[in-house]
ROPA-476104 format. One record per residue: x, y, z of N, C-alpha, C in turn; chain; residue in three letters. Coordinates in Angstrom, 2 decimals, padded with zeros to 5 digits. Each point is the difference from the previous one (the first is absolute). Layout:
<sites>
((X,Y,Z),(X,Y,Z),(X,Y,Z),"A","ALA")
...
</sites>
This chain:
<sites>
((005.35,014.76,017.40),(-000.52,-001.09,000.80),(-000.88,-000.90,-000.86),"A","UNK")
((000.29,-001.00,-000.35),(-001.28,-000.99,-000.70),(-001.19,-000.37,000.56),"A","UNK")
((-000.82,-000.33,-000.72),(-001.03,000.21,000.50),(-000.35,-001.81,000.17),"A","UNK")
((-000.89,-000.25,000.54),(-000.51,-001.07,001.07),(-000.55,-000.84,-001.42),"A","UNK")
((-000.79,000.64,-000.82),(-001.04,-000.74,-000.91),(001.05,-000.09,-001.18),"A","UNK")
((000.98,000.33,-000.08),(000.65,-000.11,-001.40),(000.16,-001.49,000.28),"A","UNK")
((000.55,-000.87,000.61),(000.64,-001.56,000.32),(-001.87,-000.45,-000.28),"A","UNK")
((-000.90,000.39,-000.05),(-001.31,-001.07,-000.53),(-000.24,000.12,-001.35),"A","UNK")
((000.50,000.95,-000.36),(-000.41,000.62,-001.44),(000.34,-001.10,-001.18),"A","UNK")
((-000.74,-000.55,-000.91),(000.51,-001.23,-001.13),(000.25,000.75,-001.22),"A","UNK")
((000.69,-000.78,-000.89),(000.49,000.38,-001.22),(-001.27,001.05,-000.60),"A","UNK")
((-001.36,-000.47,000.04),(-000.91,000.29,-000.73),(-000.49,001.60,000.64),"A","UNK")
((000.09,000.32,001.33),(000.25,000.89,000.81),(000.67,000.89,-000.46),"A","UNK")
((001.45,-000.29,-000.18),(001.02,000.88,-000.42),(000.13,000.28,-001.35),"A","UNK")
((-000.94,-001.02,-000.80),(-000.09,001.00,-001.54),(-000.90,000.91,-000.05),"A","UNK")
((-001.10,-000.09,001.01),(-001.06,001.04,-000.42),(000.50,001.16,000.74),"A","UNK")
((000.68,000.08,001.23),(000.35,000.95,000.20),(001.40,000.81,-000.68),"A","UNK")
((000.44,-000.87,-000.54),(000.77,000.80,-001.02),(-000.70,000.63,-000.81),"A","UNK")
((-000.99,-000.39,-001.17),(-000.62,000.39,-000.75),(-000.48,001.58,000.64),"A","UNK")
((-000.73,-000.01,001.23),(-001.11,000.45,000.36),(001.24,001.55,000.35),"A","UNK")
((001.41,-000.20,000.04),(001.05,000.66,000.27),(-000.06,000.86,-000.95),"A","UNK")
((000.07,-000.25,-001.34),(000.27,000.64,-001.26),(-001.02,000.75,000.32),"A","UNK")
((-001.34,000.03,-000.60),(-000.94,000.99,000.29),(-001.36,-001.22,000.67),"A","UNK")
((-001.12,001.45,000.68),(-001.46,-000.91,000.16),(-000.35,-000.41,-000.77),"A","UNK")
((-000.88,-000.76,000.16),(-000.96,-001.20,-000.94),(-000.84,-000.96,000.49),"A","UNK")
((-001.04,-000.19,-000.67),(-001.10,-000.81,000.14),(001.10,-001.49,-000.18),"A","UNK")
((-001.36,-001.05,000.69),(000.38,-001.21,-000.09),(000.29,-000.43,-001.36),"A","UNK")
((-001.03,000.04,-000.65),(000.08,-000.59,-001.38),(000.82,000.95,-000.98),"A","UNK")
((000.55,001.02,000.04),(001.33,000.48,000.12),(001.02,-000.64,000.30),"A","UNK")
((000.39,-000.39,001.18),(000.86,-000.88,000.54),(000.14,-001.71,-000.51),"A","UNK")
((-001.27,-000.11,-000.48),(000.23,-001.31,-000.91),(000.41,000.00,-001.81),"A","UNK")
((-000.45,001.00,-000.23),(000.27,000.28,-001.44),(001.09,000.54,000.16),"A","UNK")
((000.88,000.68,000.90),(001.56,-000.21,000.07),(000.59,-000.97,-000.04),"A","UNK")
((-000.40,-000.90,001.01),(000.46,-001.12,000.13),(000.51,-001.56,-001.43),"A","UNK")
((-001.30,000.80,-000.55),(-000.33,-001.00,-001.42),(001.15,000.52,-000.75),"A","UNK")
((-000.49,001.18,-000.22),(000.81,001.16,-000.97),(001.33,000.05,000.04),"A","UNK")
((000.87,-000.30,001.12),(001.30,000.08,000.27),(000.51,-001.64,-000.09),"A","UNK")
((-000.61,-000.97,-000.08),(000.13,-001.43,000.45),(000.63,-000.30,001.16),"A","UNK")
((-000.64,000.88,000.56),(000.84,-000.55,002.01),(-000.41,-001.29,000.24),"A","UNK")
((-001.27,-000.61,-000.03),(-000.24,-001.55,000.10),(001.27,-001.00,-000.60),"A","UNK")
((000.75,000.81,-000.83),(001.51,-001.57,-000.44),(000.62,000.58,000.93),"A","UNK")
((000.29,000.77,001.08),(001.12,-000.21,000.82),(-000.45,-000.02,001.64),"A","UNK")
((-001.32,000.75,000.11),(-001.06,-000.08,001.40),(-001.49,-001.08,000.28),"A","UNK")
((000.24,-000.62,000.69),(-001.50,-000.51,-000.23),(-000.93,000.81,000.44),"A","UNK")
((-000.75,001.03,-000.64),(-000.90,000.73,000.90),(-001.58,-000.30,-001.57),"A","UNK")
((-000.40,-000.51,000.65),(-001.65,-000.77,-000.23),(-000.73,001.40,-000.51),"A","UNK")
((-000.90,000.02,-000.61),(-001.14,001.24,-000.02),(-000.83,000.10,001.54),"A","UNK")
((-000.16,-000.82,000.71),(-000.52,-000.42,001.45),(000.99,000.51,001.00),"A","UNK")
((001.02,-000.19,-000.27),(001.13,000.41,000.91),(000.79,001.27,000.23),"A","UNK")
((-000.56,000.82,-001.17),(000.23,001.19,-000.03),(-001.14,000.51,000.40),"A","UNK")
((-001.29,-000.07,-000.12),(-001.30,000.89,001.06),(000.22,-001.04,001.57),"A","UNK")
((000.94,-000.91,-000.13),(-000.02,-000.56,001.88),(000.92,001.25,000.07),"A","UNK")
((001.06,-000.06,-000.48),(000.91,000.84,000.52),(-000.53,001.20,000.29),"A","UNK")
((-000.70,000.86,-000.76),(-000.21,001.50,-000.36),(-000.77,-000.03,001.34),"A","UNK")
((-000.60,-001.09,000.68),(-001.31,-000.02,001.03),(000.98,-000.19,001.50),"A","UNK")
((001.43,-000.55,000.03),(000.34,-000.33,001.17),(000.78,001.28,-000.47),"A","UNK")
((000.92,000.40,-000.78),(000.91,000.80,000.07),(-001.11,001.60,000.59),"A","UNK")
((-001.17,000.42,-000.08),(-000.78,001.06,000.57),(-000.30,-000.24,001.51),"A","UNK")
((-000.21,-001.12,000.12),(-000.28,-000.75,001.65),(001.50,000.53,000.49),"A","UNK")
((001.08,-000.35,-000.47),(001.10,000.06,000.56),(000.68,001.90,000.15),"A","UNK")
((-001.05,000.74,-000.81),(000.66,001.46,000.00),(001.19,000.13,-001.45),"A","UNK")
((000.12,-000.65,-000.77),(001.11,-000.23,-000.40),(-000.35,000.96,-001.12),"A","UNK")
((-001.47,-000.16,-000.59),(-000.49,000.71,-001.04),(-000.98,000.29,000.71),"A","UNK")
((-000.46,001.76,-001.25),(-001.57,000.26,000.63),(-000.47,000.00,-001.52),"A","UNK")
((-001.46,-000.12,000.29),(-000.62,000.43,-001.07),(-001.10,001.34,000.21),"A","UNK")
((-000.40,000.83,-001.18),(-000.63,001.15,-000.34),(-001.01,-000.16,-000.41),"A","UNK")
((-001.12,000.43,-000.33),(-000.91,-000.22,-001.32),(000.18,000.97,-000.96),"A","UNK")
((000.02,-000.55,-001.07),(000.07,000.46,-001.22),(-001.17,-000.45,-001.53),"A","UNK")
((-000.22,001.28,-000.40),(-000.74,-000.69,-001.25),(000.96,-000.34,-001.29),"A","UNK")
((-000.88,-001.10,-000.64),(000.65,-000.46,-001.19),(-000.15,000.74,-000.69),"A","UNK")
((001.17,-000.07,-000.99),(000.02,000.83,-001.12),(-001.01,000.41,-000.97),"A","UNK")
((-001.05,-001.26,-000.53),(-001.19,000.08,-000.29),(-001.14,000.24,000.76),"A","UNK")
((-000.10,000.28,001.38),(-000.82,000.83,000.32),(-000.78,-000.74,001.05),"A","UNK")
((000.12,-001.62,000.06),(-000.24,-001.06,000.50),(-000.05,-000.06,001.63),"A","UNK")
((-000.12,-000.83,000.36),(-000.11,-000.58,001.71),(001.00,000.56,000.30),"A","UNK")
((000.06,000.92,001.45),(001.15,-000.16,000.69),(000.83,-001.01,000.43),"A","UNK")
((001.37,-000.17,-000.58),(000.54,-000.76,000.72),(001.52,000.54,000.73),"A","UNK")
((000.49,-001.26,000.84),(000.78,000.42,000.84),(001.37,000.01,-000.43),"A","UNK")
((000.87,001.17,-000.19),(001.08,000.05,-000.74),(001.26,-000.16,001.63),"A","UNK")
((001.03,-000.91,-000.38),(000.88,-000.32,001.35),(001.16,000.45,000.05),"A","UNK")
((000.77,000.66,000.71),(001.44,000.58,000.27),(000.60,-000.66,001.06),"A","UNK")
((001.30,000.26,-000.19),(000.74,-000.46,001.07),(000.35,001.00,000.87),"A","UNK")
((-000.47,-000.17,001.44),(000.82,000.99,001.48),(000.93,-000.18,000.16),"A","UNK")
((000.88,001.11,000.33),(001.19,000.16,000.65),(000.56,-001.41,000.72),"A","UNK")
((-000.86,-000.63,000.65),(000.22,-001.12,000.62),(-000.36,-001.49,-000.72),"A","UNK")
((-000.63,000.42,-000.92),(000.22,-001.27,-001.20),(001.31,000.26,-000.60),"A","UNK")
((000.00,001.27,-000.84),(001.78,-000.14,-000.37),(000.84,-000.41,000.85),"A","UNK")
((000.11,000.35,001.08),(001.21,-000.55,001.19),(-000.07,-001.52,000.32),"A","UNK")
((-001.14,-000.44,-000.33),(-000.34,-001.20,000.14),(000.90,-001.18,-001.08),"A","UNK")
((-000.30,000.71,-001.22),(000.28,-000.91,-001.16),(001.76,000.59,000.24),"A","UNK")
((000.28,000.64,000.29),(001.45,000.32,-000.14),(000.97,-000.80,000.96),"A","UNK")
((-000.84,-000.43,001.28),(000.17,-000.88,000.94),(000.20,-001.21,-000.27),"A","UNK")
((-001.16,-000.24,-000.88),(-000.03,-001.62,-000.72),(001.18,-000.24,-001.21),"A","UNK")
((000.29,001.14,-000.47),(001.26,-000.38,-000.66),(001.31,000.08,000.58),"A","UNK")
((-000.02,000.19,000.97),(001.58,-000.32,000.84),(-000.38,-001.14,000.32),"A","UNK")
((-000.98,-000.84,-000.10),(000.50,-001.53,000.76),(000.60,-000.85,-000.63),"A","UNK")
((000.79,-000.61,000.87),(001.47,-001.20,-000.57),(-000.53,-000.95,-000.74),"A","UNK")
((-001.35,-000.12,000.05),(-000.99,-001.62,-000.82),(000.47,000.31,-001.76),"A","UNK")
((-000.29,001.12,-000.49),(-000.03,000.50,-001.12),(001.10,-000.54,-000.98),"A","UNK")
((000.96,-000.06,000.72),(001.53,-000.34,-000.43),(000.62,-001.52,-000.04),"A","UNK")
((-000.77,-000.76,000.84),(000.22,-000.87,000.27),(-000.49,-001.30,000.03),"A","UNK")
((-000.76,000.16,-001.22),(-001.34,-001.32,-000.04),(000.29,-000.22,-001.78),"A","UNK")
((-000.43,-001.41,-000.16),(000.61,-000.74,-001.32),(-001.21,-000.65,-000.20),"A","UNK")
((-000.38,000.51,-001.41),(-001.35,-000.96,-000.36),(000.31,-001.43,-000.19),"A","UNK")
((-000.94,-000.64,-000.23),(000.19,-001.95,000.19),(-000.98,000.19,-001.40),"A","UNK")
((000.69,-000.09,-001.46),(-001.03,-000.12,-000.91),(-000.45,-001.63,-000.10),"A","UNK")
((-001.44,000.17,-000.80),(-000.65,-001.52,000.26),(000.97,-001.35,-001.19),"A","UNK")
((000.79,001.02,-000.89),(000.43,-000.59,-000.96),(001.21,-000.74,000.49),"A","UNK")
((000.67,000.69,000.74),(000.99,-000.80,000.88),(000.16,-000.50,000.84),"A","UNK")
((-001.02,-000.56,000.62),(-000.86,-000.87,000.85),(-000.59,-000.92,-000.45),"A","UNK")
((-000.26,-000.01,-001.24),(-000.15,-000.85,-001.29),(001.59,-001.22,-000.36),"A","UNK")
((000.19,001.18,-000.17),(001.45,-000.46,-000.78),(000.32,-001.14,001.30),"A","UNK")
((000.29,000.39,001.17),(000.31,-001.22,000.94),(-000.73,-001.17,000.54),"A","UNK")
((-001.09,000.04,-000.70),(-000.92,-000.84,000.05),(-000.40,-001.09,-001.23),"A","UNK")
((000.73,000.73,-001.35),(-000.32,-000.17,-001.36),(001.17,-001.95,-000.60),"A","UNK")
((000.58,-000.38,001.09),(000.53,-001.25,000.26),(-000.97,-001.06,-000.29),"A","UNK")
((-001.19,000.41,000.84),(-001.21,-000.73,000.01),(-001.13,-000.08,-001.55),"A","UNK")
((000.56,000.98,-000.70),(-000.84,-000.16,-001.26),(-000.30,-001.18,-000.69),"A","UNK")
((-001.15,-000.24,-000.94),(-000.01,-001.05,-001.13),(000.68,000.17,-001.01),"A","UNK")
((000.59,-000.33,-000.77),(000.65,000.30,-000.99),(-000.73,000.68,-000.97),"A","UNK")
((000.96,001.15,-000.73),(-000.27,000.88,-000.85),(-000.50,001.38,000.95),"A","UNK")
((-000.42,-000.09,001.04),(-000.67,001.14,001.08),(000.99,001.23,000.09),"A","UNK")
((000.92,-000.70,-000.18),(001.17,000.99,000.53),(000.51,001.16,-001.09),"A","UNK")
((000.45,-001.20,-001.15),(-000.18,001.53,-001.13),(-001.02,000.50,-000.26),"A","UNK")
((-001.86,-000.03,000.54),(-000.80,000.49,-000.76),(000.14,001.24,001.22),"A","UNK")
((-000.02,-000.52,001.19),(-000.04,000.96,001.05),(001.07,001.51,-000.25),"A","UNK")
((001.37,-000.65,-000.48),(000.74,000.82,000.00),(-000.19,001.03,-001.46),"A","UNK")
((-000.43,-000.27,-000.96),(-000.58,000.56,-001.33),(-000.91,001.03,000.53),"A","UNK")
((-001.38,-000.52,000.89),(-000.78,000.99,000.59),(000.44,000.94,000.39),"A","UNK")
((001.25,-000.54,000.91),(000.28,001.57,000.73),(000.92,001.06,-000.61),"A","UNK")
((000.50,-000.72,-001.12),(000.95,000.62,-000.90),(-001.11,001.28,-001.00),"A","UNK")
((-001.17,-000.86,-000.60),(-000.75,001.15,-000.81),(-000.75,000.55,001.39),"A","UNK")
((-000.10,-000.05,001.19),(-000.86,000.83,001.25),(001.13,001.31,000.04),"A","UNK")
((001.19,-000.24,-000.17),(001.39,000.78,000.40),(000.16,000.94,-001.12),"A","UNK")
((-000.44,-000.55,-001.08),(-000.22,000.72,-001.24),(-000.51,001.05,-000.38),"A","UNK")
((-001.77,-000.27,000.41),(-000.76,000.61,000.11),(000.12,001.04,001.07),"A","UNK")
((000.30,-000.15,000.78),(000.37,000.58,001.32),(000.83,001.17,-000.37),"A","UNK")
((000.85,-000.10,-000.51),(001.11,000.77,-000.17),(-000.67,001.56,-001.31),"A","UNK")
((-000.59,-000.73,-000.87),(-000.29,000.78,-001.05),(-001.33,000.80,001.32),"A","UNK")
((-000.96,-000.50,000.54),(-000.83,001.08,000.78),(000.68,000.81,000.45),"A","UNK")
((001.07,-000.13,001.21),(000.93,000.77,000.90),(001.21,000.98,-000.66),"A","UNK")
((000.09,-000.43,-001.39),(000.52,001.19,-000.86),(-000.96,001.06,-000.58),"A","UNK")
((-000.95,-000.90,-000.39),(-000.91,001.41,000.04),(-000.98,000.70,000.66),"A","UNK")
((000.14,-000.49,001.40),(-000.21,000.90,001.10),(001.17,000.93,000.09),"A","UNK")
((001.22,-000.32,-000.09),(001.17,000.83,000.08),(000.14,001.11,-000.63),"A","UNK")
((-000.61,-000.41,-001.47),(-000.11,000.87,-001.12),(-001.12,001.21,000.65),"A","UNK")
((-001.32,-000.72,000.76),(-001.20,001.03,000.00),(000.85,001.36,001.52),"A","UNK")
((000.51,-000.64,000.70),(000.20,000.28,001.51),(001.32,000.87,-000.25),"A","UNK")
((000.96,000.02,-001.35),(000.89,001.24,-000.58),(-000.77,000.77,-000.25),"A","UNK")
((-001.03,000.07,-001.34),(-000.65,000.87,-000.39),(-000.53,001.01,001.32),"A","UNK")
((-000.58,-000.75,001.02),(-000.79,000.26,000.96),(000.78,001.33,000.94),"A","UNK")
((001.57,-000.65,000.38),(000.50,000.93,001.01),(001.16,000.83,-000.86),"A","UNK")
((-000.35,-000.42,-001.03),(001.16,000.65,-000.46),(001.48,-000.07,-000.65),"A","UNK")
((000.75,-000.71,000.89),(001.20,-000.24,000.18),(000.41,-001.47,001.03),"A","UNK")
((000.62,-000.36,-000.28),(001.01,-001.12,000.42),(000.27,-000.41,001.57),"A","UNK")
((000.14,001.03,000.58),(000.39,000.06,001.31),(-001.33,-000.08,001.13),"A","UNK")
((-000.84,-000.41,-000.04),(-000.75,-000.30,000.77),(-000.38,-001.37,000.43),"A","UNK")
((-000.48,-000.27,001.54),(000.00,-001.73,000.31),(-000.56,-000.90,-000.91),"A","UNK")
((-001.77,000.43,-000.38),(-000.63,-000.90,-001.15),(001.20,-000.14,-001.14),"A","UNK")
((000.47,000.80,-000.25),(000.77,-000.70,-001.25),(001.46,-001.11,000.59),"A","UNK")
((000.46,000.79,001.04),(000.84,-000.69,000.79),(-000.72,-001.66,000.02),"A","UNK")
((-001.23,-000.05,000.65),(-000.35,-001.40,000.38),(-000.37,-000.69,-001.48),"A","UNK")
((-000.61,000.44,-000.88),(-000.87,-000.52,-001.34),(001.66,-000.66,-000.45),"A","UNK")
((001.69,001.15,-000.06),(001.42,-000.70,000.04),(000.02,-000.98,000.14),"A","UNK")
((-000.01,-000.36,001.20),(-000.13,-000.87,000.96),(-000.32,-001.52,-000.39),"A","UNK")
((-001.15,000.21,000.01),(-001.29,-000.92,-001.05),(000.56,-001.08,-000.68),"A","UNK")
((000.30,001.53,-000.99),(000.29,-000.81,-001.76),(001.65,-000.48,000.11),"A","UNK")
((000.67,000.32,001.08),(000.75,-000.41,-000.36),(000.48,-001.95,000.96),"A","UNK")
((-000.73,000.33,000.83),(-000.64,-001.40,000.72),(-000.77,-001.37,-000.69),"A","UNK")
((-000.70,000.69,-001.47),(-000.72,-000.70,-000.59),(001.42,-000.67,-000.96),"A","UNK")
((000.56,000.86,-000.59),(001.21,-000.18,-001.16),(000.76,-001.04,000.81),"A","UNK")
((000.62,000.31,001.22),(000.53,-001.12,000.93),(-000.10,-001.25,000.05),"A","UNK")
((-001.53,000.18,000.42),(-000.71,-001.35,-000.41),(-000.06,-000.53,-001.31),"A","UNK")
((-000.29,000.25,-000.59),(-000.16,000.02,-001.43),(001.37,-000.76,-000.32),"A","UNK")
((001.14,000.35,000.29),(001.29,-000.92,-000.31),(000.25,-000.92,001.03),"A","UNK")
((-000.51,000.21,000.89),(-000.19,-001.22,000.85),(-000.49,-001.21,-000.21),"A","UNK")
((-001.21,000.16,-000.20),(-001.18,-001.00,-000.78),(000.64,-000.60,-001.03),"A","UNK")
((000.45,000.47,-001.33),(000.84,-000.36,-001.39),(000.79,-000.89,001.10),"A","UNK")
((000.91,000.21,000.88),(001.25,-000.98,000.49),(-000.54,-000.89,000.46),"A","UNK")
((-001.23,-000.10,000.89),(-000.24,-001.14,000.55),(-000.79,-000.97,-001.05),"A","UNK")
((-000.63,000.41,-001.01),(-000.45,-000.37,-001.14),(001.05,-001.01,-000.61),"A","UNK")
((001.06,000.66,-000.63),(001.61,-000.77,-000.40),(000.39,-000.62,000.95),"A","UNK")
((-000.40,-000.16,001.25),(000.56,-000.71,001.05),(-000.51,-001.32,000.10),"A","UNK")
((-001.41,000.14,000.02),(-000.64,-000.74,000.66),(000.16,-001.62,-000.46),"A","UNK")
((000.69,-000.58,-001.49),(000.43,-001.09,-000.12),(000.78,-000.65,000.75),"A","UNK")
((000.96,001.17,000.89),(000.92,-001.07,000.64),(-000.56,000.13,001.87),"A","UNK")
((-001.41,000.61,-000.46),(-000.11,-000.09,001.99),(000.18,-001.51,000.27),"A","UNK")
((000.46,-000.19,001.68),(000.11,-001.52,000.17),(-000.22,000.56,001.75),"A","UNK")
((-000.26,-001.15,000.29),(000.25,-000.08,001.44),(000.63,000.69,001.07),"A","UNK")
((000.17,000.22,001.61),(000.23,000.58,000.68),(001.64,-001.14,000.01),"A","UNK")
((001.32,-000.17,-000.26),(000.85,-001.11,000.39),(-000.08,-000.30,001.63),"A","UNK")
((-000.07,000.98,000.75),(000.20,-000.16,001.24),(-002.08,000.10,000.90),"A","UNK")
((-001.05,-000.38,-000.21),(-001.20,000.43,000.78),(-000.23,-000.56,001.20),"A","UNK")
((001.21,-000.43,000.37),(-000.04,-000.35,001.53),(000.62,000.77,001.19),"A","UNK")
((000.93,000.97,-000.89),(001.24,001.01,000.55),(-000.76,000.95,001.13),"A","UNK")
((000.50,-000.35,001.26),(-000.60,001.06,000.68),(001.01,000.81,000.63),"A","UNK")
((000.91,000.92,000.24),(001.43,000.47,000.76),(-000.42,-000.30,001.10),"A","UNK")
((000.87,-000.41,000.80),(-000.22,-000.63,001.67),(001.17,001.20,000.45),"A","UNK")
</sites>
């Protein structure tokens, strides 16, 4: 039976309770994962948004927390798990149909249809930018790939599945960009910008 609170639960929600899945952990635990793994390039979850979460996801039953001392000997603090009914929760949230079915709108290609309107020269500097951004891009996300093998091991797991993913989205682009680059001498006009199908 799914549960009622899984349909409120946000992206940032459902990473900490994944996390919090693997084993307990303190908040700042849960953020130095977060860093540590580079979930921020594929989740937006804030350093703020992970103690909102950790604070609604306990309101909600989803997690509890214990007290525990730090390893050094320090302040108690509150180490968080996930209940039976947080796991069922997040397992809930991944059967929904949204997941499958939503297409990012990048700002660059929203650009590009707008990029008519440039001053001259704008257009190749713009497109150069995003060519060394794609660049750069690519060499980080390989060697996250590189750190996140070492990490699990072997090949067959999602992070490496998605980091795939990535790099090979960037390379895409990457020959994309080069074409519209070689292209862009003969852009011209819409022939027909009045065409509407009746």
């Amino acid at each position: 039976m799914k549960t009622k609170s899984s349909k409120n639960l946000t992206t940032p929600d459902l990473v900490i309770l994944s996390l919090l899945a693997e084993h307990p952990m303190h908040g700042y635990q849960a953020n130095a994962l977060l860093e540590f793994r580079k979930v921020r390039d594929w989740a937006g979850v804030s350093r703020p948004q992970a103690y909102y979460s950790l604070d609604k996801l306990a309101r909600l039953g989803l997690i509890r927390s214990a007290e525990a001392e730090d390893d050094a000997g320090g302040p108690e603090r509150r180490v968080f798990e996930t209940t039976p009914r947080g796991r069922g929760a997040l397992a809930d949230a991944l059967e929904r149909e949204d997941w499958t079915q939503q297409m990012e709108r990048p700002a660059f290609l929203t650009w590009l249809s707008l990029s008519w309107q440039c001053r001259p020269g704008v257009f190749t500097q713009q497109v150069q930018r995003r060519r060394k951004f794609l660049e750069r891009e690519l060499a980080r996300r390989q060697e996250i790939l590189h750190a996140v093998r070492k990490e699990v091991g072997h090949r067959f797991h999602e992070a490496v599945w998605m980091l795939s993913l990535n790099i090979d989205q960037l390379r895409t682009e990457l020959r994309w960009i080069e074409k519209v680059r070689r292209e862009f001498p003969r852009r011209s006009v819409a022939l027909r910008p009045d065409y509407i199908d009746k």
